[in-house]
C-alpha positions as CSV (number, residue, x, y, z in Angstrom):
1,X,55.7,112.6,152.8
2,X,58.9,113.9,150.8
3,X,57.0,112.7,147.8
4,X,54.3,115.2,147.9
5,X,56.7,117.7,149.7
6,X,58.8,117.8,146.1
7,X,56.2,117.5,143.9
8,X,54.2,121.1,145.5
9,X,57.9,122.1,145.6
10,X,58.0,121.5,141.5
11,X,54.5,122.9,141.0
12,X,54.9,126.3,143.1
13,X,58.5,126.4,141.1
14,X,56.5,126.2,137.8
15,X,53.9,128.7,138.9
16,X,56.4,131.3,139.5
17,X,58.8,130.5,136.7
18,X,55.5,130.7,134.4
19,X,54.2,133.8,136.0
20,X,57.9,135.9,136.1
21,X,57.5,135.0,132.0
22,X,53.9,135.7,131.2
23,X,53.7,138.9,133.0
24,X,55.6,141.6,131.4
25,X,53.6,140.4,128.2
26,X,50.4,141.1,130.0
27,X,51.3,144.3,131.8
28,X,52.7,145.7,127.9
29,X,49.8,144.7,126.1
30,X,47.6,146.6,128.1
31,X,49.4,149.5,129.9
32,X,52.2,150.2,127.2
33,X,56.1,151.0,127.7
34,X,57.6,154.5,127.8
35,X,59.6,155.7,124.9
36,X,62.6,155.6,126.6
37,X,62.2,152.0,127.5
38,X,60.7,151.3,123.8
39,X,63.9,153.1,122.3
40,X,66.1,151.1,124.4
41,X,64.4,148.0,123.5
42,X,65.4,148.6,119.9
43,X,68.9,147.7,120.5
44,X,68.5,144.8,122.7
45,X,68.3,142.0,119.9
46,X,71.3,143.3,118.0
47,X,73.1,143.3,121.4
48,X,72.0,139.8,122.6
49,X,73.2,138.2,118.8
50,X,76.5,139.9,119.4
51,X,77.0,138.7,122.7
52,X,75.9,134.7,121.7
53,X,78.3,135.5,118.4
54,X,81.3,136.4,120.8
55,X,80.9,134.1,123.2
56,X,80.8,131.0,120.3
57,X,84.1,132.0,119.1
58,X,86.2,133.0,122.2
59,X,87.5,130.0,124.8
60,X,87.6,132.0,127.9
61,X,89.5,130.6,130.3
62,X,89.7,131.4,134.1
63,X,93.8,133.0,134.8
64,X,94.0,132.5,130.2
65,X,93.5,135.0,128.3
66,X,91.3,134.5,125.4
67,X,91.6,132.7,122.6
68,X,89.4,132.1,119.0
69,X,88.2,129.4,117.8
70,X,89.1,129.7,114.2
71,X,86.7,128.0,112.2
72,X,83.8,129.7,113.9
73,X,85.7,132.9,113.3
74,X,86.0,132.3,110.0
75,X,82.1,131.4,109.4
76,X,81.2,134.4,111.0
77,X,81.7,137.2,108.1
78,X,80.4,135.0,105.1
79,X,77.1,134.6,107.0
80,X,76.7,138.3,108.6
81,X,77.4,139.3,104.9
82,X,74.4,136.9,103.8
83,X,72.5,138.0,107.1
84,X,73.1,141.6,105.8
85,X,72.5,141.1,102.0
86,X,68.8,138.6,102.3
87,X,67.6,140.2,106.1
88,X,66.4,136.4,106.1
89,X,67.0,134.8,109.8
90,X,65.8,131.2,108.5
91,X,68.0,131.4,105.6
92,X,71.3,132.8,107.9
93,X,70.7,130.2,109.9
94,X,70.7,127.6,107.5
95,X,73.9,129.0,105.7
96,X,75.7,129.2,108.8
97,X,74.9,125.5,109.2
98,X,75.7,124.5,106.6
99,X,78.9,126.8,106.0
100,X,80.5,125.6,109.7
101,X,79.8,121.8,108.5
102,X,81.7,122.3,105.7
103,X,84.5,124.1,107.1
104,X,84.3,121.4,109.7
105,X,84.9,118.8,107.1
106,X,87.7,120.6,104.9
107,X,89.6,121.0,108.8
108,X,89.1,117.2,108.9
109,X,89.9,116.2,105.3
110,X,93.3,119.0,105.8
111,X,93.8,117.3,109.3
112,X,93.7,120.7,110.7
């Protein structure tokens, strides 16, 4: 009984995870968004990437303030500068990679 009980539980759970996600696609594709909305939506990616940059280099603690974590700080202007210089997201990414890994391993090899 509290099999089948958590397994309609999953699937109705599924069903409205899927449809909360799919919709809005539907609903734009056929109806449109308002310029204002459209306008707005211009600046959300730029302020999403900021917010997942920030919160990667800052230890927030709860009654701390703040504090960097320097390595990640440091990777972060060589690869906006190659982010802004190739407008290539596959490319950023892998330099970013590759750049903390490095910097990862000269803190190791410094005993940093």
């Amino acid at each position: 009984m509290i099999n089948n009980y958590i397994f309609v539980a999953i699937l109705f759970s599924a069903l409205v995870t899927w449809l909360s996600r799919i919709s809005p696609f539907v609903l734009v594709k056929y109806r449109g968004l308002p310029k204002i909305v459209e306008r707005f939506l211009q600046y959300l990616p730029v302020s999403i990437i900021f917010a997942l940059i920030l919160s990667s280099i800052v230890n927030g603690k709860i009654g701390q303030l703040p504090t960097f974590k320097w390595l990640d700080l440091i990777a972060v202007f060589p690869t906006s500068y190659f982010a802004f210089k190739y407008k290539n997201l596959i490319a950023t990414v892998v330099f970013g990679v590759v750049l903390m890994a490095l910097l990862r391993y000269l803190a190791g090899f410094l005993g940093l």
